[in-house]
N, C-alpha and C positions, 0 to 999 in steps of 0.2 A: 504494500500500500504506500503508495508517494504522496506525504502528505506538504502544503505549500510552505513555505518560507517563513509566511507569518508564524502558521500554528506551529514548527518546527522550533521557531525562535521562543513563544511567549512558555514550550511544554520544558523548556529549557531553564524556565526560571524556576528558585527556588519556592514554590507556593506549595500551600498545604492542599492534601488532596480529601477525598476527591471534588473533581472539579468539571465542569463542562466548559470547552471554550469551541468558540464558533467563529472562522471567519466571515466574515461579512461579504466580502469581495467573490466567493466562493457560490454564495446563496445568492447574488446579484447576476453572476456569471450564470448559473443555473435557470434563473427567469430570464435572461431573456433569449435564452434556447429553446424555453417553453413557449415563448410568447411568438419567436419567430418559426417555430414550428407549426404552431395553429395561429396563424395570423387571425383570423375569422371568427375566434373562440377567446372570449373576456375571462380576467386569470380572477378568482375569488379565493385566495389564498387561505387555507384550513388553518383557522389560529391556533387550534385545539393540538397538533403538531409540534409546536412552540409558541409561548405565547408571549414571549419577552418583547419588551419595550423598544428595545433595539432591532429585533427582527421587523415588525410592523411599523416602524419610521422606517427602516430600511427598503420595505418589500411597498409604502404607500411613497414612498419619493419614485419609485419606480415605474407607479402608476397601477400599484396594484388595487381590487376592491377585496372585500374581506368574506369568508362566512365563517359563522361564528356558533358556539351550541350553547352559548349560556347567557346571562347576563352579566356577569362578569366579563367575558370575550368582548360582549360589545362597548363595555365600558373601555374594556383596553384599546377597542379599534377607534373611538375618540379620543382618546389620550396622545393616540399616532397621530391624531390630525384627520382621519377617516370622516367622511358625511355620513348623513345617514342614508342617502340614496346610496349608498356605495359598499351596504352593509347586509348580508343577506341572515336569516338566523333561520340558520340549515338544521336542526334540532328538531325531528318531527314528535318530540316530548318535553311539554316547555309548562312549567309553574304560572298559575296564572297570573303570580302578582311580577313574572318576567317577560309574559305576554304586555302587560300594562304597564310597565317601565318603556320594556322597550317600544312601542306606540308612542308614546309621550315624548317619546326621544326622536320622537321620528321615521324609527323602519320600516318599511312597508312590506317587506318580504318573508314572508314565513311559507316552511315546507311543513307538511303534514300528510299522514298516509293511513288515516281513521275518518269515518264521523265525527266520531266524538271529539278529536281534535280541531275539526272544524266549527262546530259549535263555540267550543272558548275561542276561537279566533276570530267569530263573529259577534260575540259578548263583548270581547275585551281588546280587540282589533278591531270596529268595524270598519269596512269598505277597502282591509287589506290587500293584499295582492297573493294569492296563495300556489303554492307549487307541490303540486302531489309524487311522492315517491313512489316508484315503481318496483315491485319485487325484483329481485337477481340474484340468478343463482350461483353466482362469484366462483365459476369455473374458470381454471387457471390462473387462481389469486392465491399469495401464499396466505391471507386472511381471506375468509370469502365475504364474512359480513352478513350473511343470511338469514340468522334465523331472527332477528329483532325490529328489522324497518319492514318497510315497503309495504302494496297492495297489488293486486291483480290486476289485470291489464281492465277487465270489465270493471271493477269495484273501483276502477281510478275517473272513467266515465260517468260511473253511476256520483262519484263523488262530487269531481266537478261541476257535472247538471246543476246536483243538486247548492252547490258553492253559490249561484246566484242566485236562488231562493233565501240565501243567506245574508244576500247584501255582502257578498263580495264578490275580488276580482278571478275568476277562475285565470289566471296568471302562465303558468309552465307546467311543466313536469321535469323530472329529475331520477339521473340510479345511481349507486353505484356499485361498479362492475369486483369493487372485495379491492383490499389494502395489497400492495406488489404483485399486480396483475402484469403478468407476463404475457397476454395474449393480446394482441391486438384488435385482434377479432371478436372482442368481449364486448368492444365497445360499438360495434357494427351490429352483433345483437341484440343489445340494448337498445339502439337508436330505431330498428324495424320494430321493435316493440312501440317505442314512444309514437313513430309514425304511423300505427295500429290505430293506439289512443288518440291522436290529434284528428285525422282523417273521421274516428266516431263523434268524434266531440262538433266537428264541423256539420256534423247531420244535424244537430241540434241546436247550428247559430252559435255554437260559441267555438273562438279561435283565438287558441295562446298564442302569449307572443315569446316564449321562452325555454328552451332546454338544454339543461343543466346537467351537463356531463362524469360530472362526480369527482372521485380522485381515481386516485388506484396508482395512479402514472410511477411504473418501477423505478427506484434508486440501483445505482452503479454500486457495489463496492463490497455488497454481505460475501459471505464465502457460504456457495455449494457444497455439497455433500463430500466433494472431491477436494475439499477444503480451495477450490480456485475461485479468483471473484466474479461474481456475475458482473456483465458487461449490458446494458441495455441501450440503445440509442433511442434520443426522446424526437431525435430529426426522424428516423425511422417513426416509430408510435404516429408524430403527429403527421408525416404523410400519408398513413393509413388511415386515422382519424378522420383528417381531412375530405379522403378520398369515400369515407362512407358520409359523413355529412351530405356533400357533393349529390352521391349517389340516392341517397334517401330521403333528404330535404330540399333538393336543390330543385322541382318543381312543385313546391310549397307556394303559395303566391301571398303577398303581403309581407309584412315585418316579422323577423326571426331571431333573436336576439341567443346564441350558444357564452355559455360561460362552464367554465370548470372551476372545482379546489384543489388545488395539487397540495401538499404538504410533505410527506416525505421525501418527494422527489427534490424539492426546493431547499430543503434543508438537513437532510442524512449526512450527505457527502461531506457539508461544510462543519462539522462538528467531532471532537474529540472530546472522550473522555479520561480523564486520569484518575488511576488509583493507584495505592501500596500495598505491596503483599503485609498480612499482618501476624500470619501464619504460615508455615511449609509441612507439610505432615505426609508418610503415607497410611493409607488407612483402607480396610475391606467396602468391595460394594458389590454388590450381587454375585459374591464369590470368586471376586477379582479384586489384587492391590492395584490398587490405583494412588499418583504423585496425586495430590488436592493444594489447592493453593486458596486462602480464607484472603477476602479484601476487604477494602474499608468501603467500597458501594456494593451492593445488590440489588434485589428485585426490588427491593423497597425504597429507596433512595437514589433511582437514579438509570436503573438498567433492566425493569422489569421483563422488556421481550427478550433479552440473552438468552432466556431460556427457547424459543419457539424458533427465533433466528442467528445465525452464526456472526458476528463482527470480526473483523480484523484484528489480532490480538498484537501488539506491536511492542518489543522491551529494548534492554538493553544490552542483555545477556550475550554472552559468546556464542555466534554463529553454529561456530562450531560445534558449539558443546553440542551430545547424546540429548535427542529428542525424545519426550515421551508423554503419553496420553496425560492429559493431566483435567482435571475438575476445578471448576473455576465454584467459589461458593461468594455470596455477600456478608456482610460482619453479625448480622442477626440472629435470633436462640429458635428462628422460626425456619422447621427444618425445609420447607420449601422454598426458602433461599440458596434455589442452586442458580449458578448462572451456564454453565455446559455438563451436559448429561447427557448419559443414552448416546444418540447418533449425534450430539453435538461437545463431544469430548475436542479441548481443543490441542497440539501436536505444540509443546513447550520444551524450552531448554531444562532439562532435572536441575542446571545448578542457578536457577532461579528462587531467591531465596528472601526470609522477613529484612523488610525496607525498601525491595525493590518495588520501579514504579512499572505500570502495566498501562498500555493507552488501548482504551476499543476505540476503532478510528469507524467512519460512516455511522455518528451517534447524536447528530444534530438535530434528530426529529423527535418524539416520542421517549424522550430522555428524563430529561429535566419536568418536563408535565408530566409525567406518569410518577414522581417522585410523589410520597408521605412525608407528610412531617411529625417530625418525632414519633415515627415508630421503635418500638426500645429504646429511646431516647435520642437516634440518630437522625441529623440535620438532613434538609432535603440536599442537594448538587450547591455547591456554590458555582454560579454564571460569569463568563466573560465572554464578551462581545469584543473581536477584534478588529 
């Protein structure tokens, strides 16, 4: 893993770990490959991803709009300077006194994928602009996503018929196709489905003006099974993209408005994290010694997906030295603080030993927001913004 100059220089200083730090330059470089790859597709960058103050000044100088799942999100997305037109609350599960905040605030975009969530959005939103989630079955995503959102392709008509009975705007539709989706073709699926629903909805006099492409967009950098890193081209993705768009909207007639939420994609790569071994032990695990190395982050503080997904494990240790399976754990008394297990054992130098530092590199997304605080007493990531 090559990581850039900045992050090589500041992992260089003497700082207490652990710690997230994030080039900026890195997550900047990243949008606008996304933006020049689906020129035609407005970028609503997934806060919930990262949600630091420095990332959303960064990513709205840019010209980015936001979607957000809480009230809180959207509080941070005006703190960056974000409007409210410019703010989507992609959360099809929302407290009603964050329906009526955010109203008050101004947003007009709420996704929803029930009745009954349309109901508070007509109570406590009225004259909204609403955007119906569409089920997917998030094939070829290393997360699929499936079993908590969405609605049927018929149950998304029946909804928004019924949306202006409600006194609101039947607005878009939206999926998405599961978190490092590898397939292109996920989102070509998805979109014959939306164009299903738009096409029924037009029998009925009403025509969105909106579809909302989701995330999913793969990050560069995790290691395969083969311990090698996956490689994803997002110029590729969005030619593909593009090319079903074209194919399945492009005689649409009227105004079309496509937006996406990238998140991982925009900020994995540009993030490190550091820790220190604070233990070296070997010890039995399912009938096998195995090297275990205890850190000062875990699932709890900081690296919760290590266990589902592999990162870059990066040290300082002699090249050379004899490699050998080793178990990465978090500092916690909570025995499902593993961070590699199973089929994700990671291949370390044995004379890796308490003190030394350990970087998982491609850790910029879902890092630091997935962190507790004070779980057995431990601090969530300390943040730096480079």
């Amino acid at each position: 893993m090559q990581l850039t100059e900045k992050l090589n220089s500041f992992l260089n200083k003497p700082i207490s770990t652990p710690f997230l730090v994030v080039d900026l330059d890195v997550l900047a470089h990243q949008y606008r490959r996304l933006v020049t790859a689906m020129p035609n597709v407005v970028c609503h960058y997934s806060v919930k991803s990262n949600s630091a103050r420095a990332v959303l000044e960064k990513l709205f100088a840019l010209g980015s709009c936001f979607e957000a799942a809480s009230i809180n999100e959207i509080h941070a997305c005006f703190a960056a300077g974000a409007k409210a037109n410019q703010i989507h609350f992609g959360n099809t599960i929302k407290k009603i006194s964050d329906i009526e905040t955010a109203y008050q605030l101004g947003v007009q975009s709420y996704a929803f994928d029930c009745y009954e969530e349309l109901v508070k959005l007509a109570q406590y939103a009225p004259g909204c602009r609403v955007v119906c989630r569409l089920k997917n079955d998030g094939k070829g995503a290393h997360w699929g996503l499936c079993h908590k959102f969405g609605c049927s392709l018929t149950e998304a008509v029946d909804f928004l018929s019924r949306s202006v009975l409600l006194g609101l705007e039947p607005y878009g539709l939206s999926f998405h196709v599961g978190s490092q989706q590898q397939s292109p073709d996920a989102w070509h699926r998805a979109l014959v489905d939306a164009r299903w629903v738009a096409d029924e909805l037009v029998k009925q006099d009403i025509k969105i003006g909106l579809i909302n492409l989701g995330g999913g967009y793969p990050a560069s950098g995790y290691l395969n099974d083969s311990d090698n890193e996956v490689d994803y081209s997002m110029e590729f993705f969005g030619k593909c993209i593009s090319e079903s768009l074209t194919a399945i909207f492009g005689s649409w007639s009227g105004d079309l408005k496509f937006i996406c939420e990238p998140g991982r994609y925009l900020l994995a790569e540009a993030g490190v994290v550091k820790t220190t071994v604070i233990l070296a032990c070997e010890r039995m695990l399912s009938d096998q010694i195995h090297r275990w190395l205890y850190l000062d982050v875990g699932k709890f503080n900081g690296l919760y997906e290590a266990s589902d997904i592999k990162y870059p494990v990066l040290h300082h240790a002699d090249q050379r030295s004899d490699k050998t399976s080793t178990i990465l754990t978090g500092p916690t008394c909570d025995s499902s603080d593993m961070l590699s297990y199973k089929n994700h054992l990671h291949h370390l130098p044995f004379t890796i030993a308490v003190g030394d530092p350990l970087m998982f590199c491609c850790a910029g997304a879902y890092s630091n927001s997935y962190s507790c605080k004070g779980f057995n007493g431990f601090e969530p990531l300390a943040e730096y913004y480079i």
